[in-house]
Backbone as CSV, one residue per row, in Angstrom:
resi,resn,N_x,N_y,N_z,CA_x,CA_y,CA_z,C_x,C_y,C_z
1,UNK,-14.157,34.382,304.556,-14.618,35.517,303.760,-14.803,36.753,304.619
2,UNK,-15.493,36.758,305.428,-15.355,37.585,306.675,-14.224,38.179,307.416
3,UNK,-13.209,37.330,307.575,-12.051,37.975,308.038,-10.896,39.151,306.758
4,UNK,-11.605,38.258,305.531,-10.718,38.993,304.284,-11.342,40.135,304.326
5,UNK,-12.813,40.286,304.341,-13.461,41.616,304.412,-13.582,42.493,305.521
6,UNK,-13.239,42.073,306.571,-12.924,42.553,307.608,-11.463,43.336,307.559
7,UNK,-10.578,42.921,306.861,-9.527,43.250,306.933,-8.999,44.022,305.635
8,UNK,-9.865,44.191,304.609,-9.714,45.464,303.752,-10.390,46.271,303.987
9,UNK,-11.401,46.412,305.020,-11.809,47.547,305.658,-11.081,48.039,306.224
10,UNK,-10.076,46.880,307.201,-9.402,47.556,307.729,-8.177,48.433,307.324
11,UNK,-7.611,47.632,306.543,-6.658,48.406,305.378,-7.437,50.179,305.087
12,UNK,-8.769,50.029,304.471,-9.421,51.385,303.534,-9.249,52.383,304.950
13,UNK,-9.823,52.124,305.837,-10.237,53.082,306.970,-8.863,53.312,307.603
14,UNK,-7.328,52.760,307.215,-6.327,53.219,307.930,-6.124,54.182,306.739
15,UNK,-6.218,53.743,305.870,-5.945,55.309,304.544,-6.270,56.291,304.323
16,UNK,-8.033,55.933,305.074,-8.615,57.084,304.769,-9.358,58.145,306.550
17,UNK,-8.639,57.191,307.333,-8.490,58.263,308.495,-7.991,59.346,308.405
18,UNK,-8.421,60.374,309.104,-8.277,61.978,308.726,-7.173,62.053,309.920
19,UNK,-6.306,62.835,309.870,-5.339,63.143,310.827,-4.894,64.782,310.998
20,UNK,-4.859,65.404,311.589,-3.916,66.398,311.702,-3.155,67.162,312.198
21,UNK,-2.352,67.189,310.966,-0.984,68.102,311.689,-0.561,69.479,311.873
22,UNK,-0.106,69.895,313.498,-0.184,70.917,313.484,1.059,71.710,313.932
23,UNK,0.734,72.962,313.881,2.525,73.717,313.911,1.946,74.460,315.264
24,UNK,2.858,74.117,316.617,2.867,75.015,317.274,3.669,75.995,318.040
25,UNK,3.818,77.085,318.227,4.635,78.011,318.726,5.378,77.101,319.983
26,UNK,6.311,76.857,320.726,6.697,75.825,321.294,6.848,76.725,322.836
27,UNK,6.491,78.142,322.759,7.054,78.906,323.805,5.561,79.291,324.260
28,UNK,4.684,79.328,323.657,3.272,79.832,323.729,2.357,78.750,323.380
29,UNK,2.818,77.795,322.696,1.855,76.796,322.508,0.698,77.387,321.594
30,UNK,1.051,78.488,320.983,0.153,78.951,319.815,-0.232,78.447,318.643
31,UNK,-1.322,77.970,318.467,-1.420,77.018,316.781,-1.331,78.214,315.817
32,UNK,0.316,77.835,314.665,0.091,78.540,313.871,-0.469,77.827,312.409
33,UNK,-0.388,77.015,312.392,-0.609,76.230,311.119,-1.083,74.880,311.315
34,UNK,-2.091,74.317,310.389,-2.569,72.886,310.744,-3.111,72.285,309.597
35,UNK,-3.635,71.084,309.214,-3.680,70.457,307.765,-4.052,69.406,308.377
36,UNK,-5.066,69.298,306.986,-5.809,67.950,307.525,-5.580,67.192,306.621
37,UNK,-4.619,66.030,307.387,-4.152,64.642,306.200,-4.746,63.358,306.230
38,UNK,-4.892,62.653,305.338,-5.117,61.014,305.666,-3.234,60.322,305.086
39,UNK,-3.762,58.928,304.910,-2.406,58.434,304.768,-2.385,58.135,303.298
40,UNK,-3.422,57.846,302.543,-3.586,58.122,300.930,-2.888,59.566,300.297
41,UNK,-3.690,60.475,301.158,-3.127,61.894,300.352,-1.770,62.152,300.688
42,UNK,-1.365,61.820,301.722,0.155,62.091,302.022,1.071,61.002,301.031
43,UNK,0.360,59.907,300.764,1.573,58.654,299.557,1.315,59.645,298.314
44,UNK,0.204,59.807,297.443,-0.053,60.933,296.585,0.788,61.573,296.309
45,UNK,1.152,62.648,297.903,1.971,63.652,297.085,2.910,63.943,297.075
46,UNK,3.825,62.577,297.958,4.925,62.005,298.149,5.492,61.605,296.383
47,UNK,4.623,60.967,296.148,4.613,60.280,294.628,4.787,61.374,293.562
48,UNK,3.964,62.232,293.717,3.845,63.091,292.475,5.216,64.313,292.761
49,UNK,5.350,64.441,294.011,6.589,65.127,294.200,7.987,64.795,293.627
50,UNK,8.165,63.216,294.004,9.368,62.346,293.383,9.305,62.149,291.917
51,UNK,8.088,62.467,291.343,8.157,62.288,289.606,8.264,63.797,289.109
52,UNK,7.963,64.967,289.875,8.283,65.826,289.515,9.720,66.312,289.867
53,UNK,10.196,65.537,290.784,11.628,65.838,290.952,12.232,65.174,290.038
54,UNK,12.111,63.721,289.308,12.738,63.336,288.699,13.064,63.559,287.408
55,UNK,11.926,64.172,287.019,11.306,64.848,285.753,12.197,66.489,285.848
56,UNK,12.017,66.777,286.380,13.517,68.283,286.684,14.768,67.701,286.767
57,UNK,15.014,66.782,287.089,16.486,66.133,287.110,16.983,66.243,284.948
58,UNK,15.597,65.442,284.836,16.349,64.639,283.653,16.537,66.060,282.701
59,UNK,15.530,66.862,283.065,15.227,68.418,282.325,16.708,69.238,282.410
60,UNK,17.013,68.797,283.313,17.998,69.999,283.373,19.298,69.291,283.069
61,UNK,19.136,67.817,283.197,20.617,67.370,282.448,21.066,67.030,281.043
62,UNK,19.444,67.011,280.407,19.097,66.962,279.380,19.479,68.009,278.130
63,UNK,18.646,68.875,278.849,18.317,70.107,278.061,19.292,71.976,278.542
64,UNK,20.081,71.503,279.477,20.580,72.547,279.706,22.492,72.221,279.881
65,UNK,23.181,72.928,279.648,24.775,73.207,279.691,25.251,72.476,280.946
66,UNK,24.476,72.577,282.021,24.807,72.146,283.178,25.176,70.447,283.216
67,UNK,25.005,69.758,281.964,25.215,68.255,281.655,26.548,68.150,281.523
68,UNK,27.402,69.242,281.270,28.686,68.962,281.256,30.149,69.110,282.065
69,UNK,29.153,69.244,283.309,29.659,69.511,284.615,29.836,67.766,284.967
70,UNK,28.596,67.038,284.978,28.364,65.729,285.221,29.710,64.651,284.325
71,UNK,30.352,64.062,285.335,31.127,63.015,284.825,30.283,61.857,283.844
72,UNK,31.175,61.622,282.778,30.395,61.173,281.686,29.963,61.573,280.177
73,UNK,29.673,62.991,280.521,29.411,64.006,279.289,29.986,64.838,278.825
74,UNK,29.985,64.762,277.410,31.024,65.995,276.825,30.254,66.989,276.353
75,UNK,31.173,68.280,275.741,30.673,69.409,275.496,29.581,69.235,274.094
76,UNK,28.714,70.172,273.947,28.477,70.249,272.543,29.249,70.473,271.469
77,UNK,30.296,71.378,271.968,31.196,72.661,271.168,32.352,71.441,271.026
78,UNK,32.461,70.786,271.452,33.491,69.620,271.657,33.491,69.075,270.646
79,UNK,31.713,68.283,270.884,31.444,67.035,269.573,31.581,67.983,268.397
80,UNK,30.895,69.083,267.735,31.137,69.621,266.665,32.473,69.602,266.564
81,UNK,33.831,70.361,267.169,34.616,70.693,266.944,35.122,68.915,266.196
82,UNK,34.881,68.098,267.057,35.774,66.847,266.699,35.033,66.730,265.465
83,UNK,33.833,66.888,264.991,33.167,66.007,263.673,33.834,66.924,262.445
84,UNK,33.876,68.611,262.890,34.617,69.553,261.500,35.974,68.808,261.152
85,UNK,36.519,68.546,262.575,38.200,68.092,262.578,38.318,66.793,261.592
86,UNK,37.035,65.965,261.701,37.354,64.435,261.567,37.330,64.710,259.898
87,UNK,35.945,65.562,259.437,35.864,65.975,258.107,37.419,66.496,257.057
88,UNK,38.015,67.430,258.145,38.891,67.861,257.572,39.986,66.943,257.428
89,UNK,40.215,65.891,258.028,41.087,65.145,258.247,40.790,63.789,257.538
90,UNK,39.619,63.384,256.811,39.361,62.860,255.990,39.456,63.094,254.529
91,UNK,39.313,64.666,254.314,39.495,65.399,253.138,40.955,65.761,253.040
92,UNK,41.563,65.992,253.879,43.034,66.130,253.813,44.061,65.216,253.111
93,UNK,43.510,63.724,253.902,44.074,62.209,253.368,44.134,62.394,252.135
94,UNK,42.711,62.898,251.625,42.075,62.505,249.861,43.460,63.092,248.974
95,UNK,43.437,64.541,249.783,44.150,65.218,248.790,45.633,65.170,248.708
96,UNK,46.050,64.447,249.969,47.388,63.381,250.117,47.726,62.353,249.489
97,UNK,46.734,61.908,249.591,46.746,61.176,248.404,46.960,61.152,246.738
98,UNK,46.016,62.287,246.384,45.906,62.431,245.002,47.638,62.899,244.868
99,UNK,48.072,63.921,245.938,48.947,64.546,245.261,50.447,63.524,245.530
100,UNK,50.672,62.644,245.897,51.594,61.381,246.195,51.288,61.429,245.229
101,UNK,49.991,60.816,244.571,50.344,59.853,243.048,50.500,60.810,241.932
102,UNK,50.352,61.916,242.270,50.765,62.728,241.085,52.444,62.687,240.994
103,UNK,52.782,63.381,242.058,54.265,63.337,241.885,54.784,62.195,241.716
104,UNK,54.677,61.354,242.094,54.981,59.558,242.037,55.430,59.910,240.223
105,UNK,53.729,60.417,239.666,54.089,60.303,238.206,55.083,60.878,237.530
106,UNK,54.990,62.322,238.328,56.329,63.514,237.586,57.377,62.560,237.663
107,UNK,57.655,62.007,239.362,59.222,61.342,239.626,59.125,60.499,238.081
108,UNK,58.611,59.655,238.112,58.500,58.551,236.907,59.482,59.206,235.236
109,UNK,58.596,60.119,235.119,58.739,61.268,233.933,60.561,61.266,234.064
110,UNK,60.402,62.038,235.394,61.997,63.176,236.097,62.930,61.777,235.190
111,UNK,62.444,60.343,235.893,63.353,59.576,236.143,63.619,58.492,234.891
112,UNK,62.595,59.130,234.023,62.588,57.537,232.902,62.251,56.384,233.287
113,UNK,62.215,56.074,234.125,61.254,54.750,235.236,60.119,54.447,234.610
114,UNK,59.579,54.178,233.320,58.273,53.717,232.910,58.869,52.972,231.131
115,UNK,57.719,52.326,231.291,57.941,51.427,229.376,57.468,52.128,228.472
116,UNK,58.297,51.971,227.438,58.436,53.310,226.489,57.713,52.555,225.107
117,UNK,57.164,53.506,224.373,56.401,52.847,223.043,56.777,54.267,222.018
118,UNK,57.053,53.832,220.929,57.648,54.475,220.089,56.859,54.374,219.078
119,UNK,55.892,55.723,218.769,54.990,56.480,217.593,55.674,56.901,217.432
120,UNK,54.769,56.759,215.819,55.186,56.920,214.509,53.964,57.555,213.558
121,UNK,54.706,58.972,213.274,53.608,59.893,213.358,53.282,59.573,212.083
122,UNK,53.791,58.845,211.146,52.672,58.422,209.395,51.775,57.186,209.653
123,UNK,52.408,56.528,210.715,50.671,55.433,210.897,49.919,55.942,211.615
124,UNK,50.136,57.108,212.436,48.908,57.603,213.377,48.339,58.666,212.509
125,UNK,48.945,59.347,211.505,48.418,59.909,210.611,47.350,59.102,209.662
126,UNK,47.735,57.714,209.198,47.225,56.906,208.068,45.931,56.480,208.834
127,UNK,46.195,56.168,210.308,45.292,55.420,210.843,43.793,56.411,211.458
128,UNK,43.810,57.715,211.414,43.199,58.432,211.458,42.404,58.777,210.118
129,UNK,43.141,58.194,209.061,41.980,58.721,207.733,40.751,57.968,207.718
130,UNK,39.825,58.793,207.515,38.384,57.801,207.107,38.211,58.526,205.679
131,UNK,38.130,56.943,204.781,37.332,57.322,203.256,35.685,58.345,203.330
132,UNK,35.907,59.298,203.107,34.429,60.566,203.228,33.149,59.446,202.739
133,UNK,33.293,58.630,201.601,32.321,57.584,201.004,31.650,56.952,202.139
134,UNK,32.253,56.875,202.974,31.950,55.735,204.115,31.242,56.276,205.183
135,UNK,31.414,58.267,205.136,30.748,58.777,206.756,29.617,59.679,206.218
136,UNK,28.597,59.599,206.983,27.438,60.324,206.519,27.624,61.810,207.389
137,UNK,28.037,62.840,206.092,28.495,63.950,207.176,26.940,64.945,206.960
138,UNK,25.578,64.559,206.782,24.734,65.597,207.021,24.088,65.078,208.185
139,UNK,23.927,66.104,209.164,23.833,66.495,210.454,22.511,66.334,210.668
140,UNK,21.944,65.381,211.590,20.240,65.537,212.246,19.932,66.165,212.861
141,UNK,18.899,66.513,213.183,18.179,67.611,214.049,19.104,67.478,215.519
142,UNK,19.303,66.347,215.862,20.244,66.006,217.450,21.400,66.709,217.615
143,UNK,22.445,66.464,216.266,23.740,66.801,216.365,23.301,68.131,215.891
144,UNK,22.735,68.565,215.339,22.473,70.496,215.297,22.095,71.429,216.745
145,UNK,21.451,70.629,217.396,21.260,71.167,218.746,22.515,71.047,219.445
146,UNK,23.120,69.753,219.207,24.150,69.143,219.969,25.157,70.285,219.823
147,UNK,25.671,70.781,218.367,26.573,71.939,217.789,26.177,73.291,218.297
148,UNK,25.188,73.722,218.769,24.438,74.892,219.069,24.538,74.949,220.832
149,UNK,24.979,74.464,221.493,25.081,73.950,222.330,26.162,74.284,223.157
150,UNK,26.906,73.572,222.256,28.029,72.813,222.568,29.115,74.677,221.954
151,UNK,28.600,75.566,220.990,29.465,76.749,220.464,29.029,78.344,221.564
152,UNK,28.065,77.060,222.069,27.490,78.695,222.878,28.278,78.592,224.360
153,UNK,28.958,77.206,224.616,29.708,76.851,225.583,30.939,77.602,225.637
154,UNK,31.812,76.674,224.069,33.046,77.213,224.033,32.950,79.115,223.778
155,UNK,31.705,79.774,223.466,32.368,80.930,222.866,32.769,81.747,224.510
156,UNK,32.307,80.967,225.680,33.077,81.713,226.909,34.000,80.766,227.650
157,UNK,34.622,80.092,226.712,35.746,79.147,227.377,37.386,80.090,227.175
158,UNK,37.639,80.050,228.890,39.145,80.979,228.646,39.941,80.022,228.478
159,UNK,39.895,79.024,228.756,41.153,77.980,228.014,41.038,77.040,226.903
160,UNK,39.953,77.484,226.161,40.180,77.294,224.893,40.191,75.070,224.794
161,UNK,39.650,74.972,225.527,39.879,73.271,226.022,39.098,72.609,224.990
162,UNK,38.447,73.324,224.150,37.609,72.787,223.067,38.435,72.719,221.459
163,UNK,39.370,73.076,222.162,40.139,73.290,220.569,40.353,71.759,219.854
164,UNK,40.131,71.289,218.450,39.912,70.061,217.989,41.405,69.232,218.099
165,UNK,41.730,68.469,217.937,42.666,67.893,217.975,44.003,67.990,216.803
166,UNK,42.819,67.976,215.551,43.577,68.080,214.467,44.227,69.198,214.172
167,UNK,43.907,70.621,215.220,44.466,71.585,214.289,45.535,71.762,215.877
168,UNK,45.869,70.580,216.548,46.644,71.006,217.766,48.360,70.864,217.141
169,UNK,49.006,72.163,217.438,50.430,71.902,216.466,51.713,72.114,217.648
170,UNK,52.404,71.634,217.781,53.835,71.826,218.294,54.479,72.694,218.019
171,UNK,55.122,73.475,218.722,56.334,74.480,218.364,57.680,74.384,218.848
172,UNK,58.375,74.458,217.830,60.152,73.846,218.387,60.688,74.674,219.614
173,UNK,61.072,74.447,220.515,60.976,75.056,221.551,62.477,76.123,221.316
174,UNK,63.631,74.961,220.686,64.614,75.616,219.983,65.010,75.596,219.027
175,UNK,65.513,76.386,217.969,66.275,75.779,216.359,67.614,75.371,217.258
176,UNK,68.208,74.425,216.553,69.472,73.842,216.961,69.903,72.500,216.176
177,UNK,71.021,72.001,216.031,71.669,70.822,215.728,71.784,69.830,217.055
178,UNK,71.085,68.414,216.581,70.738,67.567,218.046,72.150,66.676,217.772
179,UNK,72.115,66.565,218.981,73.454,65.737,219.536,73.469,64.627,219.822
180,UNK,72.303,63.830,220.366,71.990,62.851,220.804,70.483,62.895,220.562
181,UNK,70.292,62.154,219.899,68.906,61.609,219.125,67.899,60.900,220.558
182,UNK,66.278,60.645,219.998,65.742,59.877,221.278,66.606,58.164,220.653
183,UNK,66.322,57.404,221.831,67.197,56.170,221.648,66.160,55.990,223.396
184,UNK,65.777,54.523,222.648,64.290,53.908,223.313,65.540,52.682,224.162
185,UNK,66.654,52.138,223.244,67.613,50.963,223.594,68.448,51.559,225.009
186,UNK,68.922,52.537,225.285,69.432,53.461,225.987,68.836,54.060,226.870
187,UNK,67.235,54.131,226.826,66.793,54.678,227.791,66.941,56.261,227.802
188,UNK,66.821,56.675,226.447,67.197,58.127,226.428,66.286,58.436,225.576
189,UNK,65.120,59.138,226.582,63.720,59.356,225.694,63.806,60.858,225.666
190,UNK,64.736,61.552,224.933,64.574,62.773,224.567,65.610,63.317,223.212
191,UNK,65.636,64.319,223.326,66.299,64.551,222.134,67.495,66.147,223.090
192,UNK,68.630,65.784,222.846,69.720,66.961,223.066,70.082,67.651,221.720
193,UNK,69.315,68.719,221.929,69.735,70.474,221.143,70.586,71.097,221.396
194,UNK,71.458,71.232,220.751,72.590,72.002,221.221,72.489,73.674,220.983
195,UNK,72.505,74.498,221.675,72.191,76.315,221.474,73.046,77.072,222.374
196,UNK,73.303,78.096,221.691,74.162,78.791,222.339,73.628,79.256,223.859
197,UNK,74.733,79.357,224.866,73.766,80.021,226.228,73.246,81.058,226.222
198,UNK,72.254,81.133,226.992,71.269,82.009,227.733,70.589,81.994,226.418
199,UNK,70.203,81.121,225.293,69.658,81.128,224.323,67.806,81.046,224.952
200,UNK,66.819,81.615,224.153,65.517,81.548,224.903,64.599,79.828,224.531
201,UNK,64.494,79.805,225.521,63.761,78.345,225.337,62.225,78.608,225.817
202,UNK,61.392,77.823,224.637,60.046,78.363,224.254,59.249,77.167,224.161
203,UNK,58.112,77.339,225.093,56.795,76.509,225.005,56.596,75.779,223.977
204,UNK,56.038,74.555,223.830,56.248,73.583,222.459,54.783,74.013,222.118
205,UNK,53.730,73.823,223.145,52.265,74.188,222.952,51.913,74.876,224.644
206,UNK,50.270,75.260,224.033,49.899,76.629,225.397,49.686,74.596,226.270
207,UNK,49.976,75.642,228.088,49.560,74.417,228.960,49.627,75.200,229.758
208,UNK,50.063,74.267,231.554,50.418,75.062,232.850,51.244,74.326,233.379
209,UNK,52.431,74.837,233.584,53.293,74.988,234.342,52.926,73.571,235.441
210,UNK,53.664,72.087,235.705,53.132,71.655,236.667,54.697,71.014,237.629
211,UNK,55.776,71.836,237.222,56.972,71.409,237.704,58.169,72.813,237.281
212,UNK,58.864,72.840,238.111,59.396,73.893,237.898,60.594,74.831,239.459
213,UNK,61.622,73.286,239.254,62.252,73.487,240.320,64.323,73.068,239.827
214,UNK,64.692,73.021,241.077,66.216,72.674,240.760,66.684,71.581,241.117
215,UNK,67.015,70.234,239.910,67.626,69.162,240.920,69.407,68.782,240.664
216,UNK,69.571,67.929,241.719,71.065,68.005,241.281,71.676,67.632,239.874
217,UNK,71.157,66.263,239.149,71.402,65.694,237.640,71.337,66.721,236.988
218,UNK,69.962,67.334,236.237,69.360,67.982,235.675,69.485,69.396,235.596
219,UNK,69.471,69.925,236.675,69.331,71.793,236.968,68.374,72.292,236.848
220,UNK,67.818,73.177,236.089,66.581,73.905,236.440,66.198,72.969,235.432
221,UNK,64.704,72.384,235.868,64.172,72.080,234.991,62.718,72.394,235.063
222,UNK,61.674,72.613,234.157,60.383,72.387,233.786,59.932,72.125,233.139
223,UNK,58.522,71.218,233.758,57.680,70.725,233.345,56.526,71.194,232.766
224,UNK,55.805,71.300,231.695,54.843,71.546,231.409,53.416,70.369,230.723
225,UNK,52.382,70.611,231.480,50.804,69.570,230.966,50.484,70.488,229.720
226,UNK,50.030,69.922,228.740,49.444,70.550,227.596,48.255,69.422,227.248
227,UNK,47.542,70.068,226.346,46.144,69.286,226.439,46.105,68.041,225.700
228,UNK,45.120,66.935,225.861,45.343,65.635,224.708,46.629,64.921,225.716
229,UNK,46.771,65.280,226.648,47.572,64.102,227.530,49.008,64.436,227.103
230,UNK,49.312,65.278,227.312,50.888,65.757,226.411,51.387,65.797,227.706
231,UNK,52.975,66.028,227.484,53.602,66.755,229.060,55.093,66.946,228.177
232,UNK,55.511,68.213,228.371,56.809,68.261,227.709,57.902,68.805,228.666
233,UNK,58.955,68.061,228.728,59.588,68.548,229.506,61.191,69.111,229.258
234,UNK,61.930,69.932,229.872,62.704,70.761,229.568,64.036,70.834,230.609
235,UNK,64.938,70.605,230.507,66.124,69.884,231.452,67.459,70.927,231.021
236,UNK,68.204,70.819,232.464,69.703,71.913,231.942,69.779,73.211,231.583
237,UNK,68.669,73.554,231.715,68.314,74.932,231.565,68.807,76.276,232.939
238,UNK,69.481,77.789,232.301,70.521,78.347,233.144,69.849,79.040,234.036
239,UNK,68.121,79.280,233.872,67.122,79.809,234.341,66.057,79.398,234.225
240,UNK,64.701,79.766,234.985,63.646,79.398,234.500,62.893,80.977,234.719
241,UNK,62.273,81.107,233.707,60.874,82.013,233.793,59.361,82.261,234.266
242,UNK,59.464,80.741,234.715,58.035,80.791,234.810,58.275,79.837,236.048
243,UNK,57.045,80.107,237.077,57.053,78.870,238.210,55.871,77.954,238.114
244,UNK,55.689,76.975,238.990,54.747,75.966,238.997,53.202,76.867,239.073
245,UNK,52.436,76.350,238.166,50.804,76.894,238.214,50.764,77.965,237.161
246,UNK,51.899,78.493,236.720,51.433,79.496,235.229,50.821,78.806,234.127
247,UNK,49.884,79.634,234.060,49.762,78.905,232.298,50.670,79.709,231.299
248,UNK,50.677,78.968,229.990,51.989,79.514,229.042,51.116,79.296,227.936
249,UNK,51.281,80.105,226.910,50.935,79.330,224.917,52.147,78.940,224.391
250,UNK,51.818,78.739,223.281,53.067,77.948,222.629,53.832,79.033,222.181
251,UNK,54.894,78.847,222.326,55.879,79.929,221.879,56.713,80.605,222.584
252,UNK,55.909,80.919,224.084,56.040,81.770,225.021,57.303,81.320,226.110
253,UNK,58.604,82.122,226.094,59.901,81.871,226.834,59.384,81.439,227.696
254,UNK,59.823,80.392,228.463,59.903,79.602,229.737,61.368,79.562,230.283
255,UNK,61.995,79.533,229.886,63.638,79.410,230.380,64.737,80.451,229.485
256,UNK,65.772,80.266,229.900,67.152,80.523,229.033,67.772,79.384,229.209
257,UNK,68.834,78.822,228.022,69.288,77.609,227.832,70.308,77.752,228.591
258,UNK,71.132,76.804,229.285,72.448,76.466,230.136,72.973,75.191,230.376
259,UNK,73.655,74.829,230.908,74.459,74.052,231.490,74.618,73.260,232.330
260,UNK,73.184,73.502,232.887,73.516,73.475,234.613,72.857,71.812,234.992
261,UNK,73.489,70.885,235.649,73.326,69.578,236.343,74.343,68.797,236.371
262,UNK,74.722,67.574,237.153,75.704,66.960,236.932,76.149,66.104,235.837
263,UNK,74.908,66.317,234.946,75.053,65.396,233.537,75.040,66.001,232.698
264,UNK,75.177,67.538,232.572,75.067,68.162,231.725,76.823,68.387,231.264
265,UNK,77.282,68.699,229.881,78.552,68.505,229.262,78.445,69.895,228.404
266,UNK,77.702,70.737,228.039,77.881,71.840,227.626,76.257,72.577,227.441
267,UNK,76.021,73.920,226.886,75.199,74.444,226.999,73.852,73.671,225.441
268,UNK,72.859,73.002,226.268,71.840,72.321,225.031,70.652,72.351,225.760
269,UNK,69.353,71.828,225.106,68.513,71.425,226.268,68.429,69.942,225.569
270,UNK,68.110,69.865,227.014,67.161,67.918,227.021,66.001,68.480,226.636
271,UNK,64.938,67.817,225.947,63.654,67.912,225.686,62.983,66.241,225.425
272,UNK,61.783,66.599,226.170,61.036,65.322,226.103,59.580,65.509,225.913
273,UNK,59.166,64.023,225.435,57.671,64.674,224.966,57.077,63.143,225.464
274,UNK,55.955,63.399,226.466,55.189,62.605,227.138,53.928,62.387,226.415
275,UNK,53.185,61.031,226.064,51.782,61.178,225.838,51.092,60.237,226.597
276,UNK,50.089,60.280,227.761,49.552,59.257,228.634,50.716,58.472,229.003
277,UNK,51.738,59.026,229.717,52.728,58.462,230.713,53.905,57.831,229.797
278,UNK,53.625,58.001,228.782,54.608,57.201,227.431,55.334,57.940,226.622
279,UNK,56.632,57.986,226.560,57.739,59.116,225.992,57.330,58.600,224.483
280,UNK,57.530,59.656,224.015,57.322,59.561,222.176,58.680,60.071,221.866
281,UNK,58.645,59.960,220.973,60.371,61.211,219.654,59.415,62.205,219.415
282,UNK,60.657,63.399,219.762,59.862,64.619,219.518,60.222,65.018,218.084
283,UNK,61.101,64.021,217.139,61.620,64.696,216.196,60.537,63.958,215.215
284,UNK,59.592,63.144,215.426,58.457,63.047,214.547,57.158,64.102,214.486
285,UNK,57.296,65.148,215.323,56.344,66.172,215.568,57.062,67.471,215.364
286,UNK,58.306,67.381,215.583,58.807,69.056,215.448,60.188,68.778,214.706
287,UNK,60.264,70.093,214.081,61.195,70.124,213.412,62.538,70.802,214.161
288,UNK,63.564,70.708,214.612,64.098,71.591,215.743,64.975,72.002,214.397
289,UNK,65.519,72.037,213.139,66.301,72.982,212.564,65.659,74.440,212.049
């Protein structure tokens, strides 16, 4: 017990011996400077020096520009730049996407490549009647708000997208004598009008423009979306009037009639009438004489 206590004395009293150090002129032996240390205060501030150095290290690699000098680290301006890029390049795909499967669909249309169902405009007429006996047409407080609502919407609608269904009408795009009827067995989902050239060829109903180019079969042709899932399209034509993204109303010249494709045999148009990806006869909706 004695020697243990003997010997953390001896330990305390080497720590806390006073020592000092002094600066002297080496030519004169002049004391310019001197300090009085033990061996505690000198570990101290050895210690607190190395945590304040380390503590400035991390500060300045941390928190200042100078981190990107250091192998390992990239810029700030870097990471943003890559995360806008990655955004844009994720949103880009999307819209690569959407627009593949759109055209996918036009090609489909262009090409007759889809299964065809053949309406018949007196059962879709018949099948739309409801006996009045059967529908309770006075209006509750819900559907009056609902109507009040719903008119204060459309009265600033520029495309008119509210228009009812029933009063939606077709317009013959040409008068003419058809040559070739639709024929579902044949694969010939349109109807050939025969008209004199440069005759004006006219919007069936208002839409926009979503095709409107030159291919070799065909020639000028365009496409037009109209509302209720329509798409009418217009083939062999000697011009076009209008390009992709116009909107049109019904009536309104889109082409002059011609000649022009490798399947074409004299001046008529092809006309076709799309509903949800499915060719219909246009001669159950329009009258072309």
């Amino acid at each position: 017990m004695e020697e243990k206590k003997k010997e953390s004395k001896k330990i305390k009293r080497k720590l806390l011996d006073k020592y000092r150090l002094v600066i002297l002129n080496e030519n004169t032996f002049e004391e310019r400077l001197s300090f009085k240390l033990t061996r505690l205060n000198v570990f101290v501030l050895a210690s607190i020096s190395v945590i304040v150095l380390i503590t400035a290290t991390y500060a300045l690699i941390a928190f200042t520009p100078l981190r990107e000098y250091i192998p390992g680290y990239s810029s700030t301006k870097l990471k943003k730049k890559a995360i806008e890029l990655n955004y844009k390049t994720d949103s880009l795909q999307q819209v690569i996407s959407m627009n593949e499967r759109y055209y996918s669909s036009i090609k489909k249309v262009l090409q007759g490549d889809v299964s065809a169902t053949d309406f018949n405009k007196d059962s879709i007429i018949e099948a739309a009647k409801l006996e009045i006996s059967e529908v309770d047409l006075n209006p509750n407080l819900e559907d009056s708000l609902l109507r009040q609502k719903v008119d204060k919407e459309d009265k600033y609608n520029l495309f008119e997208s509210a228009t009812s269904a029933a009063n939606f009408v077709l317009f013959p795009p040409v008068n003419g004598t058809i040559s070739e009827p639709y024929n579902l067995k044949e694969k010939h989902y349109a109807v050939d009008v025969v008209v004199a050239k440069d005759a004006p060829i006219k919007a069936t109903a208002d839409g926009i423009v979503i095709f409107a180019e030159w291919t070799t079969s065909t020639g000028h042709v365009i496409i037009i979306e109209h509302s209720y899932g329509l798409i009418s399209v217009y083939k062999h034509n000697a011009a076009l009037t209008k390009t992709q993204g116009d909107l049109v109303k019904a009536g309104e010249v889109i082409a002059t009639a011609g000649s022009s494709g490798e399947l074409s045999t004299g001046p008529h148009l092809h006309f076709e009438l799309w509903n949800d990806g499915y060719p219909i006869n246009p001669t159950n909706f329009i009258d072309f004489k």
